[in-house]
C-alpha positions in Angstrom: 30.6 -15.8 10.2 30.9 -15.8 14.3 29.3 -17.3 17.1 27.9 -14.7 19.8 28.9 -15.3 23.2 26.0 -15.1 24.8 23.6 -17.0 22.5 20.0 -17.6 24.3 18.3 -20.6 25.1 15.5 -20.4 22.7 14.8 -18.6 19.4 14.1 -15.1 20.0 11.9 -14.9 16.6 10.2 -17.9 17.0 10.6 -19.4 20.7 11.3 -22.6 19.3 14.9 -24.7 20.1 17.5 -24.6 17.7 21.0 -26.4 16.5 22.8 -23.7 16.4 23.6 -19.6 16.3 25.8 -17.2 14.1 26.4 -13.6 13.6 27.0 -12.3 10.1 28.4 -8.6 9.6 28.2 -8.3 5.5 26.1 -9.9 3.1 24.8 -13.5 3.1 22.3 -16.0 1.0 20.0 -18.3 2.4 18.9 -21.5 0.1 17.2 -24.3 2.2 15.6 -25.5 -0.7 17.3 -28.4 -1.0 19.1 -28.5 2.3 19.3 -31.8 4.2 19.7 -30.4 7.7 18.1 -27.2 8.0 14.3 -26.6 7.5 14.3 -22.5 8.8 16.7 -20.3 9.9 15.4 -17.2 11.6 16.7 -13.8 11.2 17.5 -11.5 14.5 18.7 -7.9 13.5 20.5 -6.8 16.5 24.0 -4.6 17.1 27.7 -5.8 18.6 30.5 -3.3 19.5 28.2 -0.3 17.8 28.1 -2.2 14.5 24.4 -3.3 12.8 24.6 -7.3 13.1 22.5 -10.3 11.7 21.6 -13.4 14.2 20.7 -16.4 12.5 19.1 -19.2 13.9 19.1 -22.5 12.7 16.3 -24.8 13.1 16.9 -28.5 12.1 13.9 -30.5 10.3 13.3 -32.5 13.7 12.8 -29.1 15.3 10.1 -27.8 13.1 7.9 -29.2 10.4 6.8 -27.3 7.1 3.5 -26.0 9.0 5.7 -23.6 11.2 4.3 -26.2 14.1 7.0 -26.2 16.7 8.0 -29.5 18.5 5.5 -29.1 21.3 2.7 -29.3 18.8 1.8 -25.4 19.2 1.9 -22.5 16.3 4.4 -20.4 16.1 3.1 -16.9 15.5 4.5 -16.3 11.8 4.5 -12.4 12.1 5.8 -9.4 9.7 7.6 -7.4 12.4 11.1 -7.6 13.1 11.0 -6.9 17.3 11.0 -10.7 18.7 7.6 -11.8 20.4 5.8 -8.8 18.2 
């Protein structure tokens, strides 16, 4: 796991804030079943150095709720495609 060095305000996928950011180069599993601090993590596919890259984002429970409602009250578009915003 890294940290990028340019991570962005907001959540690309999901506009929405989050506690923190990491890049992952080879496989990884994601349980938040029963996880006390996370509620999502989003999934960025992006590239660094030439190499194919995963961004995740980690959103606390404070930061979203089960809905997918964001802190401000508003939806967040739950959509298919992999291209932030689309």
């Amino acid at each position: 796991m890294d940290v990028p060095d340019d991570p962005p305000v907001e959540c690309p996928v999901c506009e929405t804030a989050y506690d923190s950011v990491s890049v992952h180069e080879e496989g990884v599993m994601v349980n938040l079943l029963d996880n006390d601090r996370y509620r999502r993590v989003c999934f960025e596919p992006t590239t660094r150095g030439g190499r194919s890259v995963m961004r995740f984002y980690h959103h606390t429970h404070e930061q979203t709720d089960a809905d997918g409602e964001r802190t401000d009250g508003s939806q967040a578009d739950a959509t298919a495609d992999s291209e932030p915003g689309g």
